[in-house]
BAZAFI-711017 format. One record per residue (C-alpha): residue number from 1; residue in one letter; x, y, z. Coordinates in nm, 4 decimals, always signed. Layout:
BEGIN
{site NUM; A; {X; Y; Z}}
...
END
This chain:
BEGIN
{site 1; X; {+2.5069; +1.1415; -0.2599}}
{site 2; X; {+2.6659; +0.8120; -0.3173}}
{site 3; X; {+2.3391; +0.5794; -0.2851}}
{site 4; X; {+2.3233; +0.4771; -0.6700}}
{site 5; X; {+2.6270; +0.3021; -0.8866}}
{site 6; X; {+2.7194; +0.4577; -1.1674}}
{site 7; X; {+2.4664; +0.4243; -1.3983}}
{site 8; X; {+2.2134; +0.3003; -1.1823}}
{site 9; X; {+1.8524; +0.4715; -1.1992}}
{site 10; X; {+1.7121; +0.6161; -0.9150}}
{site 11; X; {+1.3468; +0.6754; -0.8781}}
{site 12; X; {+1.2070; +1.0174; -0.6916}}
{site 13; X; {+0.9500; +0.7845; -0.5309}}
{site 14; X; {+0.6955; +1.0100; -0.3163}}
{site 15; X; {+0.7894; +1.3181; -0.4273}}
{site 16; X; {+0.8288; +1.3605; -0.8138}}
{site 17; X; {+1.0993; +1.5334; -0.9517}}
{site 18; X; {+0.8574; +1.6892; -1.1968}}
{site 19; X; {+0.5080; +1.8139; -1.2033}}
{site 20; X; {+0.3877; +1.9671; -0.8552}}
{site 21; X; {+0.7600; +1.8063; -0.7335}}
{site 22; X; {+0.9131; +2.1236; -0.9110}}
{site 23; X; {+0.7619; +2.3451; -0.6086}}
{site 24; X; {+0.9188; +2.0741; -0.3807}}
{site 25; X; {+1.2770; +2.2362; -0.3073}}
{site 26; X; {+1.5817; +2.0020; -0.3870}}
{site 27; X; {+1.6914; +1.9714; -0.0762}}
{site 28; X; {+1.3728; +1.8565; +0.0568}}
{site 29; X; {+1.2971; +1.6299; -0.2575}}
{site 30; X; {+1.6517; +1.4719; -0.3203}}
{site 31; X; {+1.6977; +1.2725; +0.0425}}
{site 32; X; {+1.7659; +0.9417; +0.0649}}
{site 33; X; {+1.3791; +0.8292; +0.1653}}
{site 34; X; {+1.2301; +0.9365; -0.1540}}
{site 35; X; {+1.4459; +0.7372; -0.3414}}
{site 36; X; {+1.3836; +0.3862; -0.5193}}
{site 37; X; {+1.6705; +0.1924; -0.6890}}
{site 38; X; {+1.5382; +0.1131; -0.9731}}
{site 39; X; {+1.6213; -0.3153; -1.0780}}
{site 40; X; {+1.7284; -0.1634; -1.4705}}
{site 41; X; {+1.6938; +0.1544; -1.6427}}
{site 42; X; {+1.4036; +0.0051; -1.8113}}
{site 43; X; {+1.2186; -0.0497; -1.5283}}
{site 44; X; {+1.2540; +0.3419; -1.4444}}
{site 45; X; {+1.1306; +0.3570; -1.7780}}
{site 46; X; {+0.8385; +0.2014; -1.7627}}
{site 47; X; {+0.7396; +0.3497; -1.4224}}
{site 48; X; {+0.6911; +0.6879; -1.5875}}
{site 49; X; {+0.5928; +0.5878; -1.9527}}
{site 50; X; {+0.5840; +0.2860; -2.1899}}
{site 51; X; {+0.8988; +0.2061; -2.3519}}
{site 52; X; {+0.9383; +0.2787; -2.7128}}
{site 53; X; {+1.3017; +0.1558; -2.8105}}
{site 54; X; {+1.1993; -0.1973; -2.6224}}
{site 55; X; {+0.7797; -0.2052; -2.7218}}
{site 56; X; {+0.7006; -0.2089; -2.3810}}
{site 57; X; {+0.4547; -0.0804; -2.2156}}
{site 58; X; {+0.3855; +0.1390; -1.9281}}
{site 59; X; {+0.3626; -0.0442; -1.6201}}
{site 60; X; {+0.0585; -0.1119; -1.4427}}
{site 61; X; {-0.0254; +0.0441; -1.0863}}
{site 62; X; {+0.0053; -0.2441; -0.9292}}
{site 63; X; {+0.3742; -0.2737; -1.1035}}
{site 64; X; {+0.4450; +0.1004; -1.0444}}
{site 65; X; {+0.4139; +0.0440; -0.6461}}
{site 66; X; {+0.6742; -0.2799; -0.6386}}
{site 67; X; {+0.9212; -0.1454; -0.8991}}
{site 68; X; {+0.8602; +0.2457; -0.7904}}
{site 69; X; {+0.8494; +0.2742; -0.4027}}
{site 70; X; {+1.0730; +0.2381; -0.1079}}
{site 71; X; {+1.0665; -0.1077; +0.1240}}
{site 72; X; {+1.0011; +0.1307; +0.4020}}
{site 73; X; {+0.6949; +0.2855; +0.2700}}
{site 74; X; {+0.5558; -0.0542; +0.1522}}
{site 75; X; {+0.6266; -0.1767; +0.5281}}
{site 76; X; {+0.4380; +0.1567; +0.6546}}
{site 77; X; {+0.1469; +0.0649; +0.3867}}
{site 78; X; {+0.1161; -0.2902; +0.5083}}
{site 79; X; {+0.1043; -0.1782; +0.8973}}
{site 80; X; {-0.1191; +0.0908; +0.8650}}
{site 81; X; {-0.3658; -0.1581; +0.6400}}
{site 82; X; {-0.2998; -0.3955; +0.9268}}
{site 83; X; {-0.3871; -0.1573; +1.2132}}
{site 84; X; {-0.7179; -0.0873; +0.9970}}
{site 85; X; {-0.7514; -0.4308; +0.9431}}
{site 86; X; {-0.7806; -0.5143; +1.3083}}
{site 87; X; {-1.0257; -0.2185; +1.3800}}
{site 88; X; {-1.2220; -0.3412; +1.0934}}
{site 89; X; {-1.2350; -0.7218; +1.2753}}
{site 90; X; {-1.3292; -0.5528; +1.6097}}
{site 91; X; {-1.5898; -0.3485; +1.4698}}
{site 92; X; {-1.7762; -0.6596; +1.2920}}
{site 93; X; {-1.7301; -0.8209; +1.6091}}
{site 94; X; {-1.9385; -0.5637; +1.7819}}
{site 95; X; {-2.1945; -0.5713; +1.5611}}
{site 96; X; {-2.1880; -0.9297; +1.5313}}
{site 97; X; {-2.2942; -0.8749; +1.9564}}
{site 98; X; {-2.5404; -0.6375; +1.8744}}
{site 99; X; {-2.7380; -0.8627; +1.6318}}
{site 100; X; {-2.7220; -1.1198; +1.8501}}
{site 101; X; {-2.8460; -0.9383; +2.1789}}
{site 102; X; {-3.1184; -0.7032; +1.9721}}
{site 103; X; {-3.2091; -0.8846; +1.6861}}
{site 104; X; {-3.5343; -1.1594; +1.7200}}
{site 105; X; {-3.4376; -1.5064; +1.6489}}
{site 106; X; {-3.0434; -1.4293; +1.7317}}
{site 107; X; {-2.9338; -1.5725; +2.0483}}
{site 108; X; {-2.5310; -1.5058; +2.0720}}
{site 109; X; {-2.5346; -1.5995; +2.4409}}
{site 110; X; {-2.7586; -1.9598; +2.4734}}
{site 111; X; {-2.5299; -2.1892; +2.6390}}
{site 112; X; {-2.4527; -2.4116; +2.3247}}
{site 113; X; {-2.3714; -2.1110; +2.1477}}
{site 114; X; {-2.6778; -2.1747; +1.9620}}
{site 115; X; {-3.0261; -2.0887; +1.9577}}
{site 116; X; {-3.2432; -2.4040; +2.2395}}
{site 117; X; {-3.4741; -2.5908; +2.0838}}
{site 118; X; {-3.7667; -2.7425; +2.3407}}
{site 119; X; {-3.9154; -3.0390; +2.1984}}
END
């Protein structure tokens, strides 16, 4: 298809090639979203095993994400953690209310902000 130079490795990203890929047909698996440049043939390499010929190992998961995925589904991964994120903030918030309103000895609506102390 004209997305890799010669000689350039390119990565079946989300869809393997292999394994449960096989019952993927090739025109599904062999687009250009689920496709990775790879940086050097190495680093194709080491996404799918440890490299003998250079005593390398396999990378890491952490490695296999950066080298082995798409900048579109890294952008996806990082808005839908974000979305989360921010239901995750709103939630705490609630209950944050909740212990204040319910709880004995939490006041979250005094007019310091704080609990009044009579002396």
């Amino acid at each position: 298809m004209g997305l890799a130079a010669k000689g350039q490795h390119a990565h079946h990203a989300l869809v393997p090639n292999g394994g449960w890929g096989k019952l993927v047909p090739n025109a599904i698996k062999n687009q250009p979203w689920n496709y990775k440049m790879t940086e050097t043939p190495l680093h194709h390499i080491r996404i799918h095993s440890r490299s003998l010929k250079a005593g390398l190992p396999r990378f890491n998961a952490v490695e296999r994400y950066v080298h082995g995925t798409p900048t579109w589904w890294k952008a996806a991964n990082v808005s839908a953690l974000s979305h989360e994120a921010e239901h995750v903030g709103h939630a705490l918030s609630q209950a944050g209310h909740f212990i204040g309103d319910h709880l004995p000895g939490h006041h979250s609506h005094s007019p310091s902000g704080a609990s009044a102390i009579k002396r």
